[in-house]
N, C-alpha and C positions, 0 to 999 in steps of 0.2 A: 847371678841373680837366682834367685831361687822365690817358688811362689807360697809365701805366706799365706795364712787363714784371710786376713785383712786385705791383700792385694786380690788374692780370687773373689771375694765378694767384693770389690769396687769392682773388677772384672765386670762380673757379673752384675751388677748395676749396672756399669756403662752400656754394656749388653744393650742390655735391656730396655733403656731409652734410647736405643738406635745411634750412638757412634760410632764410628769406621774403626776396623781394625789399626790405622795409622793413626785417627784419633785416641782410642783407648793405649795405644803404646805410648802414643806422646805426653798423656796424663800420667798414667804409671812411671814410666821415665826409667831406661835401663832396659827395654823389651821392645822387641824388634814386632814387627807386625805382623812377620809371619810367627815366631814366638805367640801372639795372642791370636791369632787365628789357631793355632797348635789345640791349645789349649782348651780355647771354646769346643772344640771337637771332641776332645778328651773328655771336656765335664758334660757332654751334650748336648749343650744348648742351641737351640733349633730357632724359633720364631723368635721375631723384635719389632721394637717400635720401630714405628717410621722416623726418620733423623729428622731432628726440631732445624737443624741450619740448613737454609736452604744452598741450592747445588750453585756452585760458581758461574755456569752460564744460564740464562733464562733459554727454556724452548720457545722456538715460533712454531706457529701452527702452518701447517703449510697447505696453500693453497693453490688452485689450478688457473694457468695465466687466462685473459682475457679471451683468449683467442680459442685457447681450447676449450674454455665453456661455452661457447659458441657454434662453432663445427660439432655438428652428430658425428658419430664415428662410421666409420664403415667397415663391413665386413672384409678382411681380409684373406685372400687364397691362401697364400705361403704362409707357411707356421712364424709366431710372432718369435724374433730370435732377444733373447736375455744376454745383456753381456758380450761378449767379443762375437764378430760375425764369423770371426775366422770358424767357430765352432758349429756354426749352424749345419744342422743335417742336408745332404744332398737329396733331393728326393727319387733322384736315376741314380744307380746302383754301380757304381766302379767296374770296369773291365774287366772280366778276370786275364790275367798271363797263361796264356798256354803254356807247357813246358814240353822242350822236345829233351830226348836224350840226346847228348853230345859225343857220348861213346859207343861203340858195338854191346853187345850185352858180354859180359864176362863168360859164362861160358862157352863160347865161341870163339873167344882169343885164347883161351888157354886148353889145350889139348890134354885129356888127360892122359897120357905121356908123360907130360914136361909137367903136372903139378905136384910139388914136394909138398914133403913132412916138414915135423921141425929138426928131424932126425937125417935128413938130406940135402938142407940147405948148406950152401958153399958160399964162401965170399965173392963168387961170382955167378950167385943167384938170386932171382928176383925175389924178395921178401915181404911182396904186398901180401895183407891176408884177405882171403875169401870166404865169406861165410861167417857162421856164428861159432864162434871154439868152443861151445859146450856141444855140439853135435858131433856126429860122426862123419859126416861128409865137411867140415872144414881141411879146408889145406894155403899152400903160399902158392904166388903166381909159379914159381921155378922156372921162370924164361933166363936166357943169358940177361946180363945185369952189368953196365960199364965198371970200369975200374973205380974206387972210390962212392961208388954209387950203390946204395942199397936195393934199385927197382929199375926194372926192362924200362925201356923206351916207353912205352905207353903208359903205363903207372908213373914215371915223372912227371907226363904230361900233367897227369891227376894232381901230382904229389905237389909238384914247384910250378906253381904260376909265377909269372912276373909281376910286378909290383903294382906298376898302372892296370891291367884286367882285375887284381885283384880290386883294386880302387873302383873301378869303372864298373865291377860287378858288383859293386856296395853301395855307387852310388846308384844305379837301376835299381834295387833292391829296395832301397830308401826314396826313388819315386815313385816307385808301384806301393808301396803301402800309403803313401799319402793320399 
């Protein structure tokens, strides 16, 4: 389909007297209604009449029951809640979590002694890193390290939780922000 001199000006008539995009498609016949909504955009056209058919449902006007024109209202304390309660603001403030550390602080477990380079690590040394690697004080834990195992005993700790704590710390996690 393509838009004729003739089709754009019934367009824009219908425009004009205020028919729906679905109604100007279905006059024209072969154009979709977003096709005429396309279009009207294209030629510019901005204001219109008010549409002469009236709307499929009549509005009621609505009005307040018997009861509550009746009752004054009264001032109330708590904030009035819109919509799900679940969302209503608390007006006492959440607990906060203390957070203790759960390990010694790192350096205290590793001796500097026993901390490698990347140039000293052995397959039976611990491979945790410490620190930031763009500084100069980074290094690896270098503790002994079991067989098969990339980290000392206490960096497993860190490294391999079981499955349930890992659960069990997510779900605390996810009832402390609630």
């Amino acid at each position: 389909m393509s838009w004729t001199n003739e089709r754009v000006e019934l367009l824009k008539k219908l425009w004009g007297e205020g028919l729906s995009a679905s109604q100007i498609a279905g006059e024209l016949g072969g154009v979709t209604r977003n096709a005429v909504i396309g279009k009207v955009h294209r030629l510019g056209l901005s204001g219109r009449a008010k549409s002469s058919t009236p709307s499929t449902k009549p509005r009621r006007a609505r009005t307040a029951s018997p009861a509550a024109q009746a009752t004054p209202k009264k001032p109330q304390a708590q904030p009035q809640t819109h919509g799900s309660a679940a969302l209503k603001m608390d007006p006492t403030p959440a607990p906060v979590a203390e957070i203790r550390p759960e390990a010694e602080p790192i350096a205290e477990l590793v001796p500097i002694s026993k901390r490698a380079t990347i140039l000293t690590l052995t397959e039976r040394t611990c491979k945790w890193p410490i620190g930031d690697p763009a500084t100069d004080d980074f290094y690896f834990c270098g503790r002994q390290s079991d067989a098969g195992v990339p980290y000392c005993a206490h960096h497993c700790k860190i490294a391999y939780q079981p499955i349930a704590d890992r659960r069990r710390g997510a779900n605390k996690a996810v009832a402390q922000a609630s």
